[in-house]
C-alpha positions as CSV (number, residue, x, y, z in Angstrom):
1,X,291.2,94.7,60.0
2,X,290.9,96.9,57.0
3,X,292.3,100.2,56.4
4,X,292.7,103.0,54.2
5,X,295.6,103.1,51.9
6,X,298.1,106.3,51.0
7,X,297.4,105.1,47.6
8,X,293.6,105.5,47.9
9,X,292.4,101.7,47.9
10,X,291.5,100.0,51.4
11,X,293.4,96.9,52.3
12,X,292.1,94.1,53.8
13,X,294.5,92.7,56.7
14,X,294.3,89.4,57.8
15,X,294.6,88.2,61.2
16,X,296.8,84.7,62.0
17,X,293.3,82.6,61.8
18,X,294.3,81.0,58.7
19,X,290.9,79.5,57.7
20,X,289.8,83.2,57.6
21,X,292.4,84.2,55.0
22,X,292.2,83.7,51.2
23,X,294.7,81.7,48.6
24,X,296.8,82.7,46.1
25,X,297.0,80.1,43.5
26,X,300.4,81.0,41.5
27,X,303.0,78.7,39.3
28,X,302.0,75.5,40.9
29,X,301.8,76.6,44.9
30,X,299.1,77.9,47.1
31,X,300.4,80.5,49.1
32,X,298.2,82.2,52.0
33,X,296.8,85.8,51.7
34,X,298.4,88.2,54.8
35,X,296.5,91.4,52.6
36,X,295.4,92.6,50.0
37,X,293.7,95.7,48.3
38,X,292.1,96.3,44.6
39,X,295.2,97.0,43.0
40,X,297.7,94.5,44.9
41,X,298.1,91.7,47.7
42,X,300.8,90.4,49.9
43,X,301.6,86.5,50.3
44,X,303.2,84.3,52.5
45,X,305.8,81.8,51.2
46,X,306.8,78.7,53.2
47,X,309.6,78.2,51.0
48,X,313.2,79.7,51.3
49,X,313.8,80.8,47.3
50,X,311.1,83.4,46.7
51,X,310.3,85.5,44.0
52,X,312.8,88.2,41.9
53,X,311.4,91.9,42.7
54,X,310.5,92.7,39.2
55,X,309.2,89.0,38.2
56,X,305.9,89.2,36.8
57,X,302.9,87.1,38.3
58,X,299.9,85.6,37.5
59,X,297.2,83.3,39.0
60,X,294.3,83.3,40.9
61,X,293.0,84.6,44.1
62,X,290.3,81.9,46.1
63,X,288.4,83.9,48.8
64,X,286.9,81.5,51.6
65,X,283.7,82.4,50.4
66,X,284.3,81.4,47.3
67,X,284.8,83.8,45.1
68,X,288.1,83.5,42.5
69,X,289.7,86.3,40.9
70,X,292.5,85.8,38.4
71,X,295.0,88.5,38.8
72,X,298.4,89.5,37.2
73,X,300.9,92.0,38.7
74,X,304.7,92.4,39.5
75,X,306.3,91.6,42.4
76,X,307.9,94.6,44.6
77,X,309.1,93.4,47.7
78,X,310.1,90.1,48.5
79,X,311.9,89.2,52.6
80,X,310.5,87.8,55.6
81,X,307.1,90.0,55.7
82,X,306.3,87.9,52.3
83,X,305.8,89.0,48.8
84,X,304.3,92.1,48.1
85,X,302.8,92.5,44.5
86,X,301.3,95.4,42.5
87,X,298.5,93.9,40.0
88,X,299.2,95.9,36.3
89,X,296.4,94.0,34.3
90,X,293.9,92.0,36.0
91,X,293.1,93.3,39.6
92,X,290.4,92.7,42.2
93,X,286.8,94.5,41.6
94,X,286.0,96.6,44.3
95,X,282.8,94.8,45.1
96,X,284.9,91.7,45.6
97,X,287.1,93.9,48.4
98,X,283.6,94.9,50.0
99,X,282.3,91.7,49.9
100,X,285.4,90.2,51.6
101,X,285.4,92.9,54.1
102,X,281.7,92.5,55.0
103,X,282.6,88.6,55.7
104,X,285.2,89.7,58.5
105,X,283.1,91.6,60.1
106,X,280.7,89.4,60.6
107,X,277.0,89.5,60.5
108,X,275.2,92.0,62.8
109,X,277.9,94.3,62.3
110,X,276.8,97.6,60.6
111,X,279.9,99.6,61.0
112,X,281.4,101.0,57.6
């Protein structure tokens, strides 16, 4: 479910359970949450027109536990895997990406 990143921050990958995954609440939509890591996320978009690699974006991430975390970023990929954005001012706290990644696991599960 989660793994360690190149880049040094662990991403969180969600599987196709939807209710499991968290929403991104951006210009107007909610979009679901396919991953995401401290410094970025990727989205899902049912629509056809998506995003301009290079657009910025803002708005706020709602974890099913209820947790929301404004975030802002740019967007660097944008095709059929979704949209993949970089946050470059307001990101999610690593406590928030522990939290979330205790809640997958379940409880009983010790494992780090």
């Amino acid at each position: 479910m989660a793994q360690r990143e190149r880049r040094g921050f662990e991403r969180i990958e969600y599987g196709p359970d939807t209710a499991e995954r968290p929403v991104f609440l951006s210009g107007g939509g909610t979009f679901e949450v396919v991953d995401c890591a401290e410094r970025g996320l990727r989205y899902v978009s049912a629509s056809e027109r998506l995003p301009v690699v290079g657009s910025d974006v803002r708005g706020t991430i709602r974890f099913p536990d209820g947790p929301e975390v404004p975030v802002e970023g740019v967007v660097v990929r944008a095709g059929g895997d979704g949209v993949a954005v970089n946050f470059t001012q307001l990101w999610i706290d690593k406590e928030v990406i522990e939290r979330e990644r205790r809640r997958l696991r379940g409880p009983g599960d010790l494992a780090r």
